[in-house]
N, C-alpha and C positions, 0 to 999 in steps of 0.2 A: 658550380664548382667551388671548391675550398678557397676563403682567402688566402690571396699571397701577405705573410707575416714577417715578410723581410725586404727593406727597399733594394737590395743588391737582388734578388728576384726579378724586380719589375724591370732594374738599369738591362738588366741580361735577355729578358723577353724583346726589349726597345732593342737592344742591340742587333740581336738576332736578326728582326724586323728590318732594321735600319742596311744592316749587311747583307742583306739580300737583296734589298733592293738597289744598293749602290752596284751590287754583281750585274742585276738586268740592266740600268745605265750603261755600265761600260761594256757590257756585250755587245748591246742593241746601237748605241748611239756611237760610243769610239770603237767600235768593232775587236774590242780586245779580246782573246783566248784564255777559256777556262774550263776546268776538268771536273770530271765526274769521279768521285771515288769510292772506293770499298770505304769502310771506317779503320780498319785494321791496316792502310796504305800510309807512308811517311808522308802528313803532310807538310811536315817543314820543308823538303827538297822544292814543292809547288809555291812557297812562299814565299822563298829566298830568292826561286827566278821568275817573284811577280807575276806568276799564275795560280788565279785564284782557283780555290779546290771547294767543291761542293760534296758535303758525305751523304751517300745514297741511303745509309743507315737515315740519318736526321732527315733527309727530305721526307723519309717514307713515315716517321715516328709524325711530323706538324702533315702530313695526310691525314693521318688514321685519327690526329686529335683536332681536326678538323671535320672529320665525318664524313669524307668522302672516299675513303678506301673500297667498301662495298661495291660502287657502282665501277669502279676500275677492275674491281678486280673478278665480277660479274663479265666485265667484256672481253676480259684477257679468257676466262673457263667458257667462255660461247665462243670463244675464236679456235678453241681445242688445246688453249698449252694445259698440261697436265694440273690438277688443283693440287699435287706432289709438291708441285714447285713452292721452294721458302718463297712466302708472302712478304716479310721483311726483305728481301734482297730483289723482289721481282715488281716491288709494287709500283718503286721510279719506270721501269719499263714500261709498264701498265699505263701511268699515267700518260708516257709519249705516244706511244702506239694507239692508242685508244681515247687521245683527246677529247674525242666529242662526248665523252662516256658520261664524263662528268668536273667539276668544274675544282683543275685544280689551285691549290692556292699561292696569291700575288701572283695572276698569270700566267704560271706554269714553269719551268725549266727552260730554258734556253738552251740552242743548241752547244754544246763542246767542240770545242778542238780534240779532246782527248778523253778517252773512260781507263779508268787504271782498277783494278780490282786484283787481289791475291786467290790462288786458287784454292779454297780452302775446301770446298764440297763437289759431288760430281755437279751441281747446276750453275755455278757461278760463271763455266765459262759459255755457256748458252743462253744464261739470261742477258750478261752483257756482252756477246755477240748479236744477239737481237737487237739490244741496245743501241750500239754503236750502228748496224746498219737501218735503224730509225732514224738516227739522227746523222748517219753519212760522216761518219767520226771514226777518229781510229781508235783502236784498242792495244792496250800493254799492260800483258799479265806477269804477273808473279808469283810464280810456285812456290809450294808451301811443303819443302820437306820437314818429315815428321820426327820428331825425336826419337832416340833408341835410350837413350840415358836419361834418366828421372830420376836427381839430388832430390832427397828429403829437405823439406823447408825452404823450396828454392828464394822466395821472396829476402831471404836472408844471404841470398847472392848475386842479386839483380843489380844491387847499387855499386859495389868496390868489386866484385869478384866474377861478371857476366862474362870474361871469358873463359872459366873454369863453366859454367850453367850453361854455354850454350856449344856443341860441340865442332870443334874448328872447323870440320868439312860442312856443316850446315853455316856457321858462319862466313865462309869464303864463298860459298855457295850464294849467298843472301847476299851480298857484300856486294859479288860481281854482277848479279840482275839489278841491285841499285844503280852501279853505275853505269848501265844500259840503259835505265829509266831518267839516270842524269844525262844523258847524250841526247834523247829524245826533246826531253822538256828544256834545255838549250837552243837547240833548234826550234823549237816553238817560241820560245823567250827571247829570241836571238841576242843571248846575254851568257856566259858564261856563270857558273856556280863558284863564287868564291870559298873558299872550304876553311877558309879564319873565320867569314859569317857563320859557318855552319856551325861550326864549335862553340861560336857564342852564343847562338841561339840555344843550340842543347844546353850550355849552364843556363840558358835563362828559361830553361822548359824544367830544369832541376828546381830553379829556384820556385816556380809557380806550385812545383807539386812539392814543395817542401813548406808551403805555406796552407795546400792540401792533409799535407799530412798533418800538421800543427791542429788542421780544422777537426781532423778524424779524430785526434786524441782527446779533443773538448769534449763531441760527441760521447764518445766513449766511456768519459770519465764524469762526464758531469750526471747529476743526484735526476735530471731528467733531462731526457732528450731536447735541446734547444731551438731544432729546426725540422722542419717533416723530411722525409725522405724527398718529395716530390721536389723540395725546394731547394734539397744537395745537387739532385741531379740536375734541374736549370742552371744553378750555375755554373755547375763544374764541367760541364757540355756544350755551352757557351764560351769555354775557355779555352776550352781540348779541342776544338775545331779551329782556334786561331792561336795553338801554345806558345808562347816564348816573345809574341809580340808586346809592346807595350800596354795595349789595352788588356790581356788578359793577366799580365801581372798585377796591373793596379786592379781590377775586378776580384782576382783570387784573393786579394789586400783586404779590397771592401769586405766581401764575405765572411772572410776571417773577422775582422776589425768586429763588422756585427755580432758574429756569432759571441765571441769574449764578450761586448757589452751585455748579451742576454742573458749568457753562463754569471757571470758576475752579478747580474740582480735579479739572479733568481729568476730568470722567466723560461716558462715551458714550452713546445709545440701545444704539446696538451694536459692542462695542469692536472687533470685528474690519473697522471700515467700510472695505471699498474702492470702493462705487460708491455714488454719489448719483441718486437717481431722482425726477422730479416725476412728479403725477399730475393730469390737466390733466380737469377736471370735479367735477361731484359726488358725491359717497362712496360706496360702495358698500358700502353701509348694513345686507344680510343676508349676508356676506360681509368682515368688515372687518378679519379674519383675515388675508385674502388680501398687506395689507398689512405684513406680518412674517413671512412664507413666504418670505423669500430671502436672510434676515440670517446663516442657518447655512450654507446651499448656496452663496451666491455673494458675502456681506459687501455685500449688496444693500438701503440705508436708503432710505425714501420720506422724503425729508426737506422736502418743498414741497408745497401745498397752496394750493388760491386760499384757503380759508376764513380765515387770518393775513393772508396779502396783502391780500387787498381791503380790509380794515376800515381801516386807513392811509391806502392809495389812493384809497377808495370815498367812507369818510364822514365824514372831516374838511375842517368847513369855516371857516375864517375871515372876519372881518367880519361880524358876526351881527347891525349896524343893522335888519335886517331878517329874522327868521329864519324865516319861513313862504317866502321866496324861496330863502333858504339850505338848508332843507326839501326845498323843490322840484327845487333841482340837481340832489340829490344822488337822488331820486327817478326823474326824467325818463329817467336813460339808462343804468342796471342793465345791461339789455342790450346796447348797444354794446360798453358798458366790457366786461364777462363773455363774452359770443358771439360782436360782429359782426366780421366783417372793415371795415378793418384794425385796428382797433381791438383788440381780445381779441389776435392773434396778436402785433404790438407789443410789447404789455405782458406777452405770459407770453413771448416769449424775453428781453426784459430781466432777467423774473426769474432764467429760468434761468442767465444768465450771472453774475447777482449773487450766487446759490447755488451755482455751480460743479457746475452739473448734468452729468451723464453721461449719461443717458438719460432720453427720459421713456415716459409708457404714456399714451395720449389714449384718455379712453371717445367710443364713438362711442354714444351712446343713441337707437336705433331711434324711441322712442316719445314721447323729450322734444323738441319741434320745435327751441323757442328753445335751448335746449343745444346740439344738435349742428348750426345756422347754418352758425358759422364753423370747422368742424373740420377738412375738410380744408384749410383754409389754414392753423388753425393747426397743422398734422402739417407742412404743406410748410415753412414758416418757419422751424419748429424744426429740419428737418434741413439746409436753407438755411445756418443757423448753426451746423448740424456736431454738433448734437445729433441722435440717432439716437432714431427712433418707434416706438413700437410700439402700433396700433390694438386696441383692447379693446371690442369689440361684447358691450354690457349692459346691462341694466336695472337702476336703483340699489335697486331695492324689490322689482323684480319675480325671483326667483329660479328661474320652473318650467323657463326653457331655461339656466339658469346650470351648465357642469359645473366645477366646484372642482376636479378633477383635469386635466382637459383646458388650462385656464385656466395653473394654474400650472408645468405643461408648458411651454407656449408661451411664456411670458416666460423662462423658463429657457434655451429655445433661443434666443431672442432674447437674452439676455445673453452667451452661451454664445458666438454670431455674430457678435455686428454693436455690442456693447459695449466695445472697450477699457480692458483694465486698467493 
């Protein structure tokens, strides 16, 4: 594997490490309650009333980059659920049901009090209705009504102007299933939601990604890319899973703080860079290698990532008078912003142009619905704008039809071709 080139990497791997295992302590030993979640679920409302929140995204990503996805998910297609089913969203299932399968890791999941997932594709709510009756847990979903209105450049209304972006009958919509969700985990917390915490917490989730965003413009502007892609998203996912708390602000700190000493003396991810590459999806999680396979051959950096971008774009919000409304904005339309056309294609060739991308690689994920939406518009956009595509048919967890050789063939000829140096 690539060395890690930044000590805020390794504090964020420890942490990770370290918080997960404090989770199984207090499940196991003080019998405290804690929840399973979508990625796309508020975790702040779970923080605030002292139940801890595990994202079913991130479990399933430290599977598959631990190498044991295969053999779970070999037992979930011999037991008959459909191989249809996203692998990303299904693989934490896999891992409960099918324990003996294979071995997952720090001892697996423990059971919940609670699984919370948003309904955003037809399988979400049958993988964790499995779920939940695996583990004798209840379940509380959140529908995901869809926009009818799409502002041009919405990222340019997300922070002062989200209640014009999001439209009021979906926001009062979102709003009111929130505080159904806050009634629930009350009762489980048997603690009330103080809603002046909440409001400081969201500036202190503003403040984390404004020192986010600070990072993205380094990136962006600097004569060569300062950190690998792999090592944005360590830490900015280590943050986003605990935002607004004390650790993740002094972490987004360190990051930053690094990155400007690198940018200031001149130091590179890969000092020989000649091309700039985004990677337009999600990680590709047993395989993450694949991303520093072209820095020798062809001075080839994946220097962009939505997982930096979004958190700027996504989930700062201003005017917090209200902050279960402000809550809800930013909850309601994940999807648009990330998938849908035109929305998703928009804002990731903005990016590229802000990054001075060169090429990018678009996953096309067979089995993830909402991911691969709006793909092919955004492949066409991108080259619209003269950036050149190259489609990557994969699964981010799933690795039994992945060939690592073949793979990085293929983008090789594709740089080789249709990249300008």
């Amino acid at each position: 594997m690539a060395e890690k080139q930044l000590q805020s990497t390794l504090a964020a791997t420890a942490f990770q490490k370290q918080w997960f295992g404090d989770l199984r302590r207090r499940v196991f030993d003080e019998r405290r309650p804690y929840a399973l979640i979508q990625a796309d679920v508020p975790f702040e409302l779970f923080d605030l009333l002292e139940i801890p929140a595990v994202s079913n995204q991130w479990w399933s990503s430290i599977v598959a980059a631990k190498r044991q996805a295969p053999a779970f998910l070999d037992a979930m297609s011999g037991d008959g659920l459909p191989e249809q089913l996203c692998r990303y969203c299904s693989l934490g299932l896999a891992t409960t049901r099918y324990a003996r399968a294979g071995e997952a890791p720090w001892g697996g999941l423990p059971a919940p009090r609670l699984l919370c997932a948003r309904l955003t594709c037809d399988c979400i709510h049958r993988v964790f209705s499995l779920w939940a009756e695996a583990f004798n847990a209840e379940l509380f979903e959140i529908d995901n009504p869809g926009a009818s209105e799409l502002p041009p450049r919405w990222w340019e209304l997300t922070r002062h102007r989200w209640r014009e972006l999001i439209e009021p009958h979906r926001l009062k919509f979102v709003a009111a299933t929130l505080e159904r969700l806050i009634e629930r985990l009350e009762s489980i917390g048997e603690r009330r939601l103080d809603r002046t915490a909440l409001r400081e917490r969201l500036e202190r989730v503003n403040r984390q990604e404004e020192i986010f965003d600070a990072a993205r413009r380094l990136i962006a502007e600097a004569p060569a890319t300062p950190v690998r892609m792999t090592e944005q998203i360590a830490n900015v996912m280590a943050t986003q899973w605990v935002r607004g708390t004390d650790w993740a602000l002094a972490h987004a700190q360190h990051f930053y703080d690094e990155l400007r000493q690198r940018v200031d003396a001149g130091v590179a991810a890969c000092p020989d860079e000649k091309l700039r590459l985004m990677w337009v999806g999600a990680g590709l999680w047993h395989d993450t290698d694949f991303y520093t396979a072209f820095e020798a051959s062809h001075g080839a950096v994946f220097v962009w990532s939505m997982y930096l971008a979004f958190g700027p774009d996504g989930y700062i919000r201003y005017g917090l008078d209200e902050p279960l409304d402000a809550l809800a904005s930013r909850t309601a339309s994940f999807n648009e912003f990330l998938h849908h056309p035109p929305w998703a294609a928009e804002w990731i060739v903005a990016q590229a142009r802000e990054h001075r991308i060169d090429a990018a690689l678009v996953l096309r994920p067979k089995s993830m619905k909402p991911s691969a939406t709006g793909r092919l518009f955004i492949e066409r956009a991108l080259e619209e704008a003269g950036v050149p595509v190259l489609p990557v048919e994969a699964d981010v967890v799933d690795a039994r039809a992945w060939d690592p050789a073949a793979a990085r063939k293929a983008v090789g000829k594709f740089l080789d071709e249709r990249v300008p140096r």
